[in-house]
LUMKOL-757696 format. One record per residue (C-alpha): residue number from 0; residue in one letter; x, y, z. Coordinates in nm, 4 decimals. Layout:
N
n=NUM, res=a, px=X, py=Y, pz=Z
...
// end
This chain:
220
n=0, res=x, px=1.8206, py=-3.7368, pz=-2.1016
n=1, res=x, px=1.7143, py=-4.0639, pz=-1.9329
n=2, res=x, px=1.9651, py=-4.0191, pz=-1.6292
n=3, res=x, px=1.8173, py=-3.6571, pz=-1.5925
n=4, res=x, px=1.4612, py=-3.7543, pz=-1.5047
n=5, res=x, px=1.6240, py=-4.0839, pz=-1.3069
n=6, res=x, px=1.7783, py=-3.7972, pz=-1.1092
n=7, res=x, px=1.4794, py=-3.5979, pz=-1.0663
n=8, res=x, px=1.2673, py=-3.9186, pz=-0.9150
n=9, res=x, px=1.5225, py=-4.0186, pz=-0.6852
n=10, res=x, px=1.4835, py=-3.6444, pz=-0.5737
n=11, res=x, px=1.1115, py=-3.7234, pz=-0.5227
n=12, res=x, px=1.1807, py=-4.0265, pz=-0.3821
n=13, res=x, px=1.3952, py=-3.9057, pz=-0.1289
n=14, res=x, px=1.1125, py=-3.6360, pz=-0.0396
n=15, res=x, px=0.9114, py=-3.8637, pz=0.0415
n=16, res=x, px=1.0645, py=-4.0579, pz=0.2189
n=17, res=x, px=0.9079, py=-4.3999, pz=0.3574
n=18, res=x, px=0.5726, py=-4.2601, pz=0.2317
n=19, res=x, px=0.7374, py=-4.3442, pz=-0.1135
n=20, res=x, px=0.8349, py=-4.7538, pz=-0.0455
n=21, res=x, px=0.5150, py=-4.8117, pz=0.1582
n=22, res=x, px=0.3027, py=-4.6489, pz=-0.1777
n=23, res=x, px=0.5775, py=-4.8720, pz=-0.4389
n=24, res=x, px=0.4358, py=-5.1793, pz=-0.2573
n=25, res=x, px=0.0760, py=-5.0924, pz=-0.2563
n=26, res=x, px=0.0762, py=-5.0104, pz=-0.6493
n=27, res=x, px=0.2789, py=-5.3346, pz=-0.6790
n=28, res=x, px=-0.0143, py=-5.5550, pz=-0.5212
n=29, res=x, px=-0.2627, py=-5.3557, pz=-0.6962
n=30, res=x, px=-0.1392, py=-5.3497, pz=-1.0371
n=31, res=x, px=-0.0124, py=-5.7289, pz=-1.0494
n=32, res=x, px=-0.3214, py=-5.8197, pz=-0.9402
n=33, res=x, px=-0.5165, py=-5.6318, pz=-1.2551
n=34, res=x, px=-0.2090, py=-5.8221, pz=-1.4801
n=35, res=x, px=0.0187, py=-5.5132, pz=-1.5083
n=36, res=x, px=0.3381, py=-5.6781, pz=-1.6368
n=37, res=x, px=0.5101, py=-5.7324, pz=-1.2861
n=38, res=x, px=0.8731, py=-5.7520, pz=-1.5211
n=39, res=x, px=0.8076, py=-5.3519, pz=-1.5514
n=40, res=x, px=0.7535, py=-5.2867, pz=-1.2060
n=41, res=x, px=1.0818, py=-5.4892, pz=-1.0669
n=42, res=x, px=1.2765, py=-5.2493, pz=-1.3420
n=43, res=x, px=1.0978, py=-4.9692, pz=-1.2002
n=44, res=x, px=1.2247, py=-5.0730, pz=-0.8467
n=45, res=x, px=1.5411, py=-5.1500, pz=-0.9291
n=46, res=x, px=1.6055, py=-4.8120, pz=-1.1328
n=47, res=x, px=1.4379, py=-4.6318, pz=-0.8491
n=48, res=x, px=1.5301, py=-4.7929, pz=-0.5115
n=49, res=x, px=1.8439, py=-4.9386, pz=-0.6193
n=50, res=x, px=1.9073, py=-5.3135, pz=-0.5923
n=51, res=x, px=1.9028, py=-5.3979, pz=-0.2294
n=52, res=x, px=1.6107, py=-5.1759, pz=-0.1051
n=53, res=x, px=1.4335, py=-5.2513, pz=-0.4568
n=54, res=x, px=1.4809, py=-5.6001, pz=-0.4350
n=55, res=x, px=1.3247, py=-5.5686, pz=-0.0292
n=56, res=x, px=1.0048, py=-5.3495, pz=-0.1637
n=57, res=x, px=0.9085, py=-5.5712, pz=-0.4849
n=58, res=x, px=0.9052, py=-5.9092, pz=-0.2854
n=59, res=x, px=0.6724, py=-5.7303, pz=-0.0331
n=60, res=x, px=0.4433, py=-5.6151, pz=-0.2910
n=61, res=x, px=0.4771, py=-5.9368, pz=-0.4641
n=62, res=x, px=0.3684, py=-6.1040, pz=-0.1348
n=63, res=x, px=0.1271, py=-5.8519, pz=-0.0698
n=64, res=x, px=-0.0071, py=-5.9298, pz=-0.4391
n=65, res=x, px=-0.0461, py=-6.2914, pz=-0.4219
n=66, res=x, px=-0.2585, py=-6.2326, pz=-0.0692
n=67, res=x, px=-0.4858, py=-6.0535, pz=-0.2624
n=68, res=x, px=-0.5196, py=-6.2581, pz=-0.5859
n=69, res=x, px=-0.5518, py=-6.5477, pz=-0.3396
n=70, res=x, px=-0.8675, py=-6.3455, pz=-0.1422
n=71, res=x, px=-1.0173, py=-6.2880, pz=-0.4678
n=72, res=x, px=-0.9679, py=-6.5912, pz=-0.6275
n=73, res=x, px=-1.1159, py=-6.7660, pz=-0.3224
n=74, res=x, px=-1.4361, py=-6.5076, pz=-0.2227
n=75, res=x, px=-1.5035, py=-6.3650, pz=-0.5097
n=76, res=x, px=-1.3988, py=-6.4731, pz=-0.8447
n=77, res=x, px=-1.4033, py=-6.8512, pz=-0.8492
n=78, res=x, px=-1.7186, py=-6.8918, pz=-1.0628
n=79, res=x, px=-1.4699, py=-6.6175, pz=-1.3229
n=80, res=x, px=-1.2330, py=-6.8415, pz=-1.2975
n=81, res=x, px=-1.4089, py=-7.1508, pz=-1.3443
n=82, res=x, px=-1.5801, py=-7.0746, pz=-1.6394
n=83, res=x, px=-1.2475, py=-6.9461, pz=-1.8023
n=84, res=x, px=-1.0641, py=-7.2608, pz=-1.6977
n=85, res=x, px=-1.3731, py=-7.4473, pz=-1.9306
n=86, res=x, px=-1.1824, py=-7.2875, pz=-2.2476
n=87, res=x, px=-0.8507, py=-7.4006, pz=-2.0738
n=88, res=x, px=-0.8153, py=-7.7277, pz=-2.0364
n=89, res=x, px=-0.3923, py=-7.7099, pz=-1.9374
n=90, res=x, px=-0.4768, py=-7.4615, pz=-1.6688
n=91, res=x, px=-0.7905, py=-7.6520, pz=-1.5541
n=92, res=x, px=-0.5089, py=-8.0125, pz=-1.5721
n=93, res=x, px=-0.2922, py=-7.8212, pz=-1.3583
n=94, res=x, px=-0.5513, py=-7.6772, pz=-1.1060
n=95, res=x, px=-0.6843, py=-7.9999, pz=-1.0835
n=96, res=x, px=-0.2896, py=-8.1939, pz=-1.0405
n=97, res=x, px=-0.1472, py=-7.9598, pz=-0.7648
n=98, res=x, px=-0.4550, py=-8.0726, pz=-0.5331
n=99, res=x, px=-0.2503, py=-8.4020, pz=-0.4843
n=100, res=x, px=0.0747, py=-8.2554, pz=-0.4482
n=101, res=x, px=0.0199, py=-7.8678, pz=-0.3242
n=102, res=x, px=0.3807, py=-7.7587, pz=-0.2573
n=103, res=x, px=0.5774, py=-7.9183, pz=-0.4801
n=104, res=x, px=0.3748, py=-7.8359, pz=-0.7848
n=105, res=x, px=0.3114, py=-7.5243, pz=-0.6726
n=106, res=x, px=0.7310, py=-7.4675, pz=-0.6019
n=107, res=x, px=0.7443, py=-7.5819, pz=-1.0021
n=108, res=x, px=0.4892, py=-7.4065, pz=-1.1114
n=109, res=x, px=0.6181, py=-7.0729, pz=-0.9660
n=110, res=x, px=0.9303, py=-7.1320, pz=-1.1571
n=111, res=x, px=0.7477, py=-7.1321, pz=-1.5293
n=112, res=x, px=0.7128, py=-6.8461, pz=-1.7285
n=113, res=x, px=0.3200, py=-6.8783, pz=-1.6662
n=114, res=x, px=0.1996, py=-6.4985, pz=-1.5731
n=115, res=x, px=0.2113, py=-6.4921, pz=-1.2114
n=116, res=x, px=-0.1375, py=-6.3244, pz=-1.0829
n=117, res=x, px=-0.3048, py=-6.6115, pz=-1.3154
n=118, res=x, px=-0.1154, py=-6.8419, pz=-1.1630
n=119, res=x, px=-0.2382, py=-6.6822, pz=-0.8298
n=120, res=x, px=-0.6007, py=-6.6682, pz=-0.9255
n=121, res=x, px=-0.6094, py=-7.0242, pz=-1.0666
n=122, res=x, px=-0.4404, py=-7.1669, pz=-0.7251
n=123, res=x, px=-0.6509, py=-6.9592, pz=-0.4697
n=124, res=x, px=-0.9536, py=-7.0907, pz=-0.7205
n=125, res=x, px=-0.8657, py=-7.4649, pz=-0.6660
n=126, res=x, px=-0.8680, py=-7.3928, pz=-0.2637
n=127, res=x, px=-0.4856, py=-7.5028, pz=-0.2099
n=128, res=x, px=-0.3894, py=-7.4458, pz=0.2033
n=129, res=x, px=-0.3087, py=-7.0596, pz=0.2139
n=130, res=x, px=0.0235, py=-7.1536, pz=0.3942
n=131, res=x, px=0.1708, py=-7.3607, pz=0.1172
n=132, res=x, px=0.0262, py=-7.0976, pz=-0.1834
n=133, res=x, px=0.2300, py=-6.8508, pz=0.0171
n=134, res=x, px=0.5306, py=-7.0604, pz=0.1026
n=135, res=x, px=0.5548, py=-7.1045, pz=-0.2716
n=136, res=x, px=0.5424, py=-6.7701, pz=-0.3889
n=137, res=x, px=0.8909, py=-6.7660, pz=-0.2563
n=138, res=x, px=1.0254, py=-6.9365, pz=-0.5779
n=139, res=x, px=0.9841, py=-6.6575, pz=-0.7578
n=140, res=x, px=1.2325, py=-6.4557, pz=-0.5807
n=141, res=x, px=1.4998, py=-6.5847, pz=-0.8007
n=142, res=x, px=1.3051, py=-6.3880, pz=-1.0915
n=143, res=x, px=1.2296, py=-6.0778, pz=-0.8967
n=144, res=x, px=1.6192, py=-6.0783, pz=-0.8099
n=145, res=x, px=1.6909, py=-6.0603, pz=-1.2047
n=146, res=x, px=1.4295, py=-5.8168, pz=-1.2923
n=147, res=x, px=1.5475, py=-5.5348, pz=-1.0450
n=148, res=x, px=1.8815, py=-5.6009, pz=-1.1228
n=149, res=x, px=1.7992, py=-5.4817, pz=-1.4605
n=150, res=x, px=1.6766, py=-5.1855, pz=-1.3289
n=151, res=x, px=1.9713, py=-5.0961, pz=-1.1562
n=152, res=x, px=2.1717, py=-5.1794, pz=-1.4541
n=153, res=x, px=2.0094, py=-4.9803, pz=-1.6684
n=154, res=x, px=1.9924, py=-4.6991, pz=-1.4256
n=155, res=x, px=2.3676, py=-4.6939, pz=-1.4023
n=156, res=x, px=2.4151, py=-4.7651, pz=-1.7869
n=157, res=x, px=2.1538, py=-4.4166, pz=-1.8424
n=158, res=x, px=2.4011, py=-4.1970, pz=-1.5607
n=159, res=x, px=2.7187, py=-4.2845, pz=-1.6929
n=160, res=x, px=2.6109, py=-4.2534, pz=-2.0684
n=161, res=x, px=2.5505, py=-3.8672, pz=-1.9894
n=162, res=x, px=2.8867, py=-3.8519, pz=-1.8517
n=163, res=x, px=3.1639, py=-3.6783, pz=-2.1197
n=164, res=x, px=3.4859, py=-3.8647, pz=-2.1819
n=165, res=x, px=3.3030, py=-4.1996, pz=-2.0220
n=166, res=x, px=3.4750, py=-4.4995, pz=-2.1482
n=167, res=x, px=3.3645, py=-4.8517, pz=-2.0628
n=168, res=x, px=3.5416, py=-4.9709, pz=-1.7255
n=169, res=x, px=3.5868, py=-5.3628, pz=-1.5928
n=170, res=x, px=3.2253, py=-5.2818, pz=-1.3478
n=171, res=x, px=3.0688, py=-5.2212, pz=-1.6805
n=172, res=x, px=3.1396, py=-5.5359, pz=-1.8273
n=173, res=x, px=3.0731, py=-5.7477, pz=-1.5079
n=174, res=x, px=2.7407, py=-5.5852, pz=-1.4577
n=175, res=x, px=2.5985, py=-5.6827, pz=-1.8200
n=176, res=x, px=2.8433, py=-6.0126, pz=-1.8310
n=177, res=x, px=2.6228, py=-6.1103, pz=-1.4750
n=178, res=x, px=2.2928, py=-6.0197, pz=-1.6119
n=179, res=x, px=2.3397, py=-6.2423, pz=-1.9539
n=180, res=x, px=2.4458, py=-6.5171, pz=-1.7509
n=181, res=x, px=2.1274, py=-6.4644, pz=-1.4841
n=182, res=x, px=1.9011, py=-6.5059, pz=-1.8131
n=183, res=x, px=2.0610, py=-6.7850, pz=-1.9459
n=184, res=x, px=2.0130, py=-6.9756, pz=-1.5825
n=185, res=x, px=1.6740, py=-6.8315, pz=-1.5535
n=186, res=x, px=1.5879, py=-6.9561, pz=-1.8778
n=187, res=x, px=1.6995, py=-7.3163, pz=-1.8524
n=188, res=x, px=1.5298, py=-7.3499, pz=-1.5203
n=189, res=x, px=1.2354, py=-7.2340, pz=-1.6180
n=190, res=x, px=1.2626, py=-7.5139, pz=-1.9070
n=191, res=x, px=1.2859, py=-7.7973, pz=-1.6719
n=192, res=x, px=1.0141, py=-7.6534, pz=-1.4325
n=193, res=x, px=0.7656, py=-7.6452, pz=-1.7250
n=194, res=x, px=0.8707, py=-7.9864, pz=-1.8249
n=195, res=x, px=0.7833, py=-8.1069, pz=-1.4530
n=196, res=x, px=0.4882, py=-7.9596, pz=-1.4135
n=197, res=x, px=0.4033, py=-8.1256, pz=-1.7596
n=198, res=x, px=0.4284, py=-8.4907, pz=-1.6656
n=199, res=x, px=0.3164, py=-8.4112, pz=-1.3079
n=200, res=x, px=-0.0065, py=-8.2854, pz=-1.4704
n=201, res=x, px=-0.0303, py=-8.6097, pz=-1.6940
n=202, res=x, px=0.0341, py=-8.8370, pz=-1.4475
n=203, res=x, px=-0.2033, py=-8.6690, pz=-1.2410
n=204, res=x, px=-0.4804, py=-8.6401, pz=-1.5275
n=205, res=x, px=-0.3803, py=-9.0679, pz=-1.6000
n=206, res=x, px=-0.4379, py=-9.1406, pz=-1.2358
n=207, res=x, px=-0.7960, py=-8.9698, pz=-1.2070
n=208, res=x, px=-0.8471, py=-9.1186, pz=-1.5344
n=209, res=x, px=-0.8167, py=-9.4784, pz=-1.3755
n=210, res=x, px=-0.9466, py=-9.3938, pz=-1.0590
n=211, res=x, px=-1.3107, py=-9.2946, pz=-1.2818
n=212, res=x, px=-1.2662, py=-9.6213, pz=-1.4871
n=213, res=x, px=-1.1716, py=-9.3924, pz=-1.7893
n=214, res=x, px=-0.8737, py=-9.4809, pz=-2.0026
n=215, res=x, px=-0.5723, py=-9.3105, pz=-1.9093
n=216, res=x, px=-0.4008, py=-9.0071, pz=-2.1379
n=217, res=x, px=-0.1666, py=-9.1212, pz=-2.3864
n=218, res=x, px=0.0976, py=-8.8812, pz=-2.4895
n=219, res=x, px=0.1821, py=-8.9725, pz=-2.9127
// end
């Protein structure tokens, strides 16, 4: 049933043409930036556009996205953000550690599970260079790459389920064998990136600390 309506979109999509890509990567922008779950919308792509041309559209809209959290964030929402950051105090540590080291704690903090238009909005908030909050929206890409991939996976898995007399072939395995394996790597890099941004932020939060004449953080 799935690979019936998967067939009937593409059918659409192909109607439309380039209208369809150019609207993917609008909605993509859009919704991210009101927190729709940007996981869905690389599956979406992926299932849709296939993995390539997927893969092309949702790190467009994902740039296009994080251009427009970072407008907002900057213009219009800081004194939103502020005050929310005042019931936060690990975002407001962070916003106030990647000041002294922009890129690099940026690069790391791309790479953690935190939800990426917050991340965005708390970044364009503390008024990091546009250049480097852009540069390091790249990081991500390794994430984007896994999420349309399952997508496409799961588009093939749908077609080939409808198909009679089907039986599981070697491409099968290697398709679902690659996509454990992209989790697990995903997963344990993601581990070590939070871990970094951890004691950046504490060494950070220790240094201001001195530089006030405040005792520094101690971790138990």
């Amino acid at each position: 049933e799935i690979g019936h309506h998967i067939a009937s979109f593409e059918a659409w999509i192909e109607s439309q043409g380039s209208w369809a890509m150019v609207l993917f990567v609008l909605l993509y922008a859009i919704l991210s930036s009101a927190f729709f779950p940007e996981t869905l919308l690389g599956i979406v792509a992926g299932a849709s556009f296939g993995f390539t041309r997927g893969l092309a559209l949702v790190a467009c809209g994902n740039l296009a996205g994080m251009a427009l959290q970072y407008f907002l964030a900057s213009h219009r929402l800081q004194p939103v953000i502020d005050r929310a950051l005042a019931s936060r105090p690990s975002l407001a540590a962070i916003q106030s550690a990647v000041l002294q080291q922009q890129l690099r704690l940026q690069l790391l903090i791309r790479l953690t599970p935190i939800n990426r238009a917050m991340t965005s909005y708390v970044l364009g908030a503390a008024g990091v260079s546009f250049s480097r909050f852009m540069l390091a929206g790249m990081a991500i890409l390794p994430n984007l790459c896994l999420e349309v991939y399952f997508g496409y996976a799961g588009k093939h898995q749908a077609k080939v389920a409808g198909q009679s007399g089907h039986t599981a072939t070697l491409h099968d395995a290697a398709l679902f064998v690659g996509l454990v394996f992209a989790i697990i790597a995903l997963v344990s890099v993601s581990r070590m990136a939070r871990r970094a941004v951890d004691e950046a932020t504490a060494a950070a939060t220790a240094g201001s600390g001195r530089a006030s004449g405040l005792p520094p953080i101690r971790r138990p």
